[in-house]
C-alpha positions as CSV (number, residue, x, y, z in Angstrom):
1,X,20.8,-83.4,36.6
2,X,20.3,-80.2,34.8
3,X,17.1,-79.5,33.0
4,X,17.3,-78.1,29.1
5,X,16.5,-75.0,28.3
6,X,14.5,-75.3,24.9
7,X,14.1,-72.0,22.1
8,X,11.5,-72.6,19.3
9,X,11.1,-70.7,16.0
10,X,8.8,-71.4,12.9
11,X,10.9,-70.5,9.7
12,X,10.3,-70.2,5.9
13,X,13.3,-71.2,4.9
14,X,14.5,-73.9,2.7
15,X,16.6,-77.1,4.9
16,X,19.9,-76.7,2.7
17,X,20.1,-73.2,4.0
18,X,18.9,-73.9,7.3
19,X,21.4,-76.6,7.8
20,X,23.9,-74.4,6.5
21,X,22.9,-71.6,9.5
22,X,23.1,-74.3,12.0
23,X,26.5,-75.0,11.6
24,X,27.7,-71.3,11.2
25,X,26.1,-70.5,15.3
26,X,27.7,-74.1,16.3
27,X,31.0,-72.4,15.7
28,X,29.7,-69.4,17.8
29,X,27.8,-71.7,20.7
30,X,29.7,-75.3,20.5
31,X,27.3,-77.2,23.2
32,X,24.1,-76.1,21.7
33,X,21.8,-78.3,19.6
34,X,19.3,-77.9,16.7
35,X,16.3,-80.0,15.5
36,X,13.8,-79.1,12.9
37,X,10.6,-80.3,12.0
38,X,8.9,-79.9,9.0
39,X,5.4,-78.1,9.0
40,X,2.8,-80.4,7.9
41,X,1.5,-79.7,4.5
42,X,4.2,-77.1,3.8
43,X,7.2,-77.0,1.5
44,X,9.3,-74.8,3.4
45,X,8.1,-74.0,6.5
46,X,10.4,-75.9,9.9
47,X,9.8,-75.8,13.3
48,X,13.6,-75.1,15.0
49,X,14.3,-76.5,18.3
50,X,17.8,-74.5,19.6
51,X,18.6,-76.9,23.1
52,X,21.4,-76.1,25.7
53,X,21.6,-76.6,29.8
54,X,22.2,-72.8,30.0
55,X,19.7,-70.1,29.0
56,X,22.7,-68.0,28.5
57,X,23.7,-70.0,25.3
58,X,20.0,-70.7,24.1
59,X,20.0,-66.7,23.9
60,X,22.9,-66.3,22.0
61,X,22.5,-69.0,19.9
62,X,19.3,-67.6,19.4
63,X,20.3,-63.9,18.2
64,X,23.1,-65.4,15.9
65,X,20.8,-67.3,14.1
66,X,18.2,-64.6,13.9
67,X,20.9,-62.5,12.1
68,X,22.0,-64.7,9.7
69,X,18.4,-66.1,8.9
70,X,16.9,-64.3,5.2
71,X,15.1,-61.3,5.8
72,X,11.5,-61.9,7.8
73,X,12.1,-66.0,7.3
74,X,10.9,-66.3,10.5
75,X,7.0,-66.4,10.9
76,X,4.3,-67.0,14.0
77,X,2.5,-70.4,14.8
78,X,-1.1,-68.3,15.0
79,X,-2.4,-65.7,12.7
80,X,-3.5,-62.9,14.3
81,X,-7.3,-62.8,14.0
82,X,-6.7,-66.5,15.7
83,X,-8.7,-67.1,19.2
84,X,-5.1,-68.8,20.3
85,X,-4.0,-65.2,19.7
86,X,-6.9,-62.6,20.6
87,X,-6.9,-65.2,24.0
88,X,-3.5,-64.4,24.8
89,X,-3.2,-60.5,24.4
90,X,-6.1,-60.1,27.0
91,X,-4.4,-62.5,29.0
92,X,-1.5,-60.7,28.7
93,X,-2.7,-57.5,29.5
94,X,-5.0,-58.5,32.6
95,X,-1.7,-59.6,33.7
96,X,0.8,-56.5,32.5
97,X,-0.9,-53.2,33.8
98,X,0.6,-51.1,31.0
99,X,-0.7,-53.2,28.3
100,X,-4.1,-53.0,29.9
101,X,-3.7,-49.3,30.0
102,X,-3.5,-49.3,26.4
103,X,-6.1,-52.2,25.9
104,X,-8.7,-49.4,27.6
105,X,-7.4,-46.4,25.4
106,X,-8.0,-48.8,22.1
107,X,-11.4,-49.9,23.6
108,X,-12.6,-46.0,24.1
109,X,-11.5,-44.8,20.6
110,X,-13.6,-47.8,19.3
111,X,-16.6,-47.2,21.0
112,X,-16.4,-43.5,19.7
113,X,-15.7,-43.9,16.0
114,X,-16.8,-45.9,13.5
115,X,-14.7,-48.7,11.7
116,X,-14.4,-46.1,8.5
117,X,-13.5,-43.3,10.7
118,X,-10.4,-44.7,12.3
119,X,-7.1,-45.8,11.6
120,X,-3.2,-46.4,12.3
121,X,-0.7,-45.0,11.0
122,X,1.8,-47.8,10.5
123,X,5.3,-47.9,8.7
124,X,6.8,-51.1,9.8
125,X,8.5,-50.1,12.9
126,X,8.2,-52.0,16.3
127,X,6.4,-49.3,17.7
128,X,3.8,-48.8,15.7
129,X,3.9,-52.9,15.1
130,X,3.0,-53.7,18.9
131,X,-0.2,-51.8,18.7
132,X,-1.4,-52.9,15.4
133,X,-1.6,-56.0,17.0
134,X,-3.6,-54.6,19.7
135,X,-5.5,-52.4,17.6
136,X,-6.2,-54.8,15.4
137,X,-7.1,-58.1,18.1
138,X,-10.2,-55.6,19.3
139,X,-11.1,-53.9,16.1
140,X,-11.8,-57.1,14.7
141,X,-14.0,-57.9,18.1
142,X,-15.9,-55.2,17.2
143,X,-16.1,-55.6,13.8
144,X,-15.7,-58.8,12.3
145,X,-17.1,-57.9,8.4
146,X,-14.7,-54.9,8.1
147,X,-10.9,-54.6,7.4
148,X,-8.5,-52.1,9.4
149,X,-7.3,-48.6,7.7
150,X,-3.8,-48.3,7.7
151,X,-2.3,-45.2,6.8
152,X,1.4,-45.5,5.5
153,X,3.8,-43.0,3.7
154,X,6.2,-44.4,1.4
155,X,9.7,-42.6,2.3
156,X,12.3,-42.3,-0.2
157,X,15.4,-44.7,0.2
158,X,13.1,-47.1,2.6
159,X,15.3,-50.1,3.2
160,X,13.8,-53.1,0.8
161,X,13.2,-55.5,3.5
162,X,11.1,-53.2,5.4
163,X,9.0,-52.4,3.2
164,X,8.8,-56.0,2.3
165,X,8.2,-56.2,5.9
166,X,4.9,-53.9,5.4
167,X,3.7,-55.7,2.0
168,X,3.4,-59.1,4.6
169,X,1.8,-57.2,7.4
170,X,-0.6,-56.0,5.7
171,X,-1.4,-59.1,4.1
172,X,-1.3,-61.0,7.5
173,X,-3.9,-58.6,8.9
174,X,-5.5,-57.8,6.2
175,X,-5.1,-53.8,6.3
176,X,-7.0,-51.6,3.8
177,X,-3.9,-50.0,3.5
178,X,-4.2,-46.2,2.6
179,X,-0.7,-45.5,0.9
180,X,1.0,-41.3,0.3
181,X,4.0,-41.4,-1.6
182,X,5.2,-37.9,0.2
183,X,7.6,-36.9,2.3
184,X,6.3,-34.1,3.7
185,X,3.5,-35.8,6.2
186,X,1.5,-32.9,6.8
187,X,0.4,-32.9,3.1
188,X,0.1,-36.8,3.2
189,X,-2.4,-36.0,6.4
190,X,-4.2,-33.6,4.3
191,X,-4.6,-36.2,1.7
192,X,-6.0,-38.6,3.9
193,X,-8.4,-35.7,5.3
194,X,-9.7,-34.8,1.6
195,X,-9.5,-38.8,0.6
196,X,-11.5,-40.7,3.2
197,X,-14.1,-39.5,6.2
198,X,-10.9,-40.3,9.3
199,X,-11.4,-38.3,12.3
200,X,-8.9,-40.6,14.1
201,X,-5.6,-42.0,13.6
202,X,-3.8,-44.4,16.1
203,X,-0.2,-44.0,16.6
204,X,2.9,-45.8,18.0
205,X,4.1,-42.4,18.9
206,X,6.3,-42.9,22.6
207,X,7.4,-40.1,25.4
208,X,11.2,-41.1,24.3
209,X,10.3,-40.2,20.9
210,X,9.5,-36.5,21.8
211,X,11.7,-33.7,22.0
212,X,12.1,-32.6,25.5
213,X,10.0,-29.5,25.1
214,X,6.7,-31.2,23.6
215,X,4.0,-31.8,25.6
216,X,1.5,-34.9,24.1
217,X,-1.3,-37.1,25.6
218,X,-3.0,-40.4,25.1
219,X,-5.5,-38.9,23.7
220,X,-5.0,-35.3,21.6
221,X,-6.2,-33.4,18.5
222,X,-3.6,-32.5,16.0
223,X,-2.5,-28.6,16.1
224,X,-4.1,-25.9,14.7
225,X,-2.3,-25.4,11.9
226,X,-2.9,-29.1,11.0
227,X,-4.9,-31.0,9.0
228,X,-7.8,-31.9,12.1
229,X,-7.4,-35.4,13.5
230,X,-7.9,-36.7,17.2
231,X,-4.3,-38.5,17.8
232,X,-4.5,-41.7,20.4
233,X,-1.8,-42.8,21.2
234,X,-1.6,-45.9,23.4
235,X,1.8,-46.8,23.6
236,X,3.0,-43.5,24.8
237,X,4.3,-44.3,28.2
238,X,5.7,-47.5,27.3
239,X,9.7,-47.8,27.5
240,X,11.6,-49.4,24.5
241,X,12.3,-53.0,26.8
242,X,8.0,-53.1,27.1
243,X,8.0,-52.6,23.3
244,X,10.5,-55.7,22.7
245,X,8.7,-57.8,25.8
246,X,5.5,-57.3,24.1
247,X,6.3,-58.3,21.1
248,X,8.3,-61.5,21.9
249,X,5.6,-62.4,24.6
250,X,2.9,-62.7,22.2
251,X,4.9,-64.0,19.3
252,X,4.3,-60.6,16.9
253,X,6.1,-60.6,14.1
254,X,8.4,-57.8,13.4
255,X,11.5,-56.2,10.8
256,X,14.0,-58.5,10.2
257,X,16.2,-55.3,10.5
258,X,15.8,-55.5,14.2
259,X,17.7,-58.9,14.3
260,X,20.4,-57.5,12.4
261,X,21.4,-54.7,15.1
262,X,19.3,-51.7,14.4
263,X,17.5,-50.9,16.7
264,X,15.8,-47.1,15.7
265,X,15.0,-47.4,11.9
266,X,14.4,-44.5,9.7
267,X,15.7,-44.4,5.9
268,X,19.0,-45.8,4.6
269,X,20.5,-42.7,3.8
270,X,20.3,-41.9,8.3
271,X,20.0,-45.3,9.8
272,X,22.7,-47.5,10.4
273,X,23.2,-50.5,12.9
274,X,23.5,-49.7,16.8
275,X,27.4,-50.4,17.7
276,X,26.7,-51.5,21.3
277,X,25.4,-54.3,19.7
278,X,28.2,-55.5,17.5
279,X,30.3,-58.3,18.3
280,X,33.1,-60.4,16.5
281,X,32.4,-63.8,16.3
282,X,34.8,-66.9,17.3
283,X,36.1,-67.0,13.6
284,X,36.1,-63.5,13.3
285,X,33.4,-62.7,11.7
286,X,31.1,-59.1,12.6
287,X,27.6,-59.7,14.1
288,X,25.1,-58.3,15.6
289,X,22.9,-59.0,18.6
290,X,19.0,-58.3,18.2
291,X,17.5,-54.8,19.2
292,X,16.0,-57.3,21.9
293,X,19.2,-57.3,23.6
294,X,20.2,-53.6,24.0
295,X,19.8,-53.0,27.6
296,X,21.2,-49.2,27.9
297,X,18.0,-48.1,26.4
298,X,18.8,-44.6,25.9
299,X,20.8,-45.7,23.2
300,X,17.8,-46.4,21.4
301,X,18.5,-43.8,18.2
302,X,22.6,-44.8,18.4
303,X,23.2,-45.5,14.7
304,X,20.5,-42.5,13.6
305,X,21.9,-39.5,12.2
């Protein structure tokens, strides 16, 4: 006898609605089955059990749900300055050698500057999402009494739910978040120079990101010609399927916008969903799979213009 392969996911949602869901990815994955249970002591907060003998189907059923769920319904079973989840990420990165790489570039920048003198720069993507959580799981080692600087920069025509995204984050970390409405993030770096006493700013910046001519390291001061900040960036040899492995294997929330098929996101006016991950349903209906799922990762930026 086969054993089950069992999906969880805790989701603020209310049951009507998450009924309703259920039976929309039934029509999509006929043999898979749902339970929920509520949270203790909460009105609208389920645990969701998706069931099937094939892991195949669990995924599926899985990424058609996430699509159709509200935007960011879905939420973690351990807040972030937990021991449950601090445990975990060192776990995690004594056993994943690129996580530990960045564990140690954190670690050094922290031992060098003081809680007011560092920060990340943060605008809701996954990138920059992954090592928030790391930044944050060993700034708060360090130093318990103080919150983490974010620095954000409010772009025009940001898509509502991620910036919706980014209101939550910060309140699940508990950022001091250091907002610029400016495009032009040279100026908003200047700001933050003349504003606050930063000498460093973490960033979720990757080698893919880079055009092929720029040269950047782990660990770099801003050019000349630019307001004067040591950049660290941690995550810079990571690849886009370590990004979304990290992030599911340590339960980090992330943009609902990545369950709906983007999977690069920028502004509305130049971001649109990635087409290798649209697919018509049994009735007909267009979805799309999670930026989990793209595996030709060099179609990372398809849908950015």
């Amino acid at each position: 006898m086969s054993s089950s392969v069992v999906r969880t996911l805790n989701v603020n949602c209310d049951e009507l609605t998450l009924r309703s869901l259920f039976e929309r990815t039934s029509e999509e994955c006929p043999t898979i089955s749902f339970k929920i249970r509520q949270i203790p002591d909460s009105e609208a907060i389920f645990e969701v059990s998706i069931t099937s003998s094939c892991e195949t189907i669990v995924n599926r059923a899985e990424a058609v749900l996430r699509f159709l769920l509200p935007a960011n319904a879905i939420i973690c079973r351990f807040a972030p300055n937990s021991h449950q989840s601090i445990e975990h990420l060192f776990k995690y990165g004594s056993d994943n050698g690129f996580v530990q790489k960045s564990i140690d570039w954190v670690s050094k920048a922290l031992n060098e500057f003081t809680a007011d003198e560092i920060c990340i720069s943060f605008n809701g993507g996954k990138d920059c999402t992954a090592l928030l959580h790391i930044v944050y799981s060993l700034f708060i080692t360090k130093y318990p009494n103080n919150k983490l600087n974010a620095f954000y920069i409010e772009i025009p025509d940001s898509f509502p739910s991620l910036e919706n995204f980014v209101r939550q984050t910060v309140r699940r970390y508990d950022l001091n978040l250091m907002s610029y409405c400016t495009p032009d993030y040279k100026k908003a770096l200047q700001c933050l120079k003349n504003d606050t006493k930063m000498k460093a700013i973490f960033m979720g910046t990757r080698i893919s990101d880079l055009p092929n001519n720029v040269v950047l390291n782990e660990w770099q001061m801003t050019d000349s010609n630019w307001p004067q900040f040591l950049r660290i960036n941690p995550l810079l040899k990571w690849s886009y399927s370590q990004i979304w492995s990290f992030l599911r294997d340590n339960e980090v929330l992330y943009c609902s916008l990545y369950d709906r098929g983007y999977t690069s996101i920028g502004s509305t006016s130049n971001t649109a969903q990635n087409p290798l991950l649209k697919f018509t349903s049994r009735n007909g209906e267009t979805y799309y799979m999670p930026a989990y799922m793209l595996t030709n990762e060099e179609q990372e930026r398809s849908g950015r213009s």
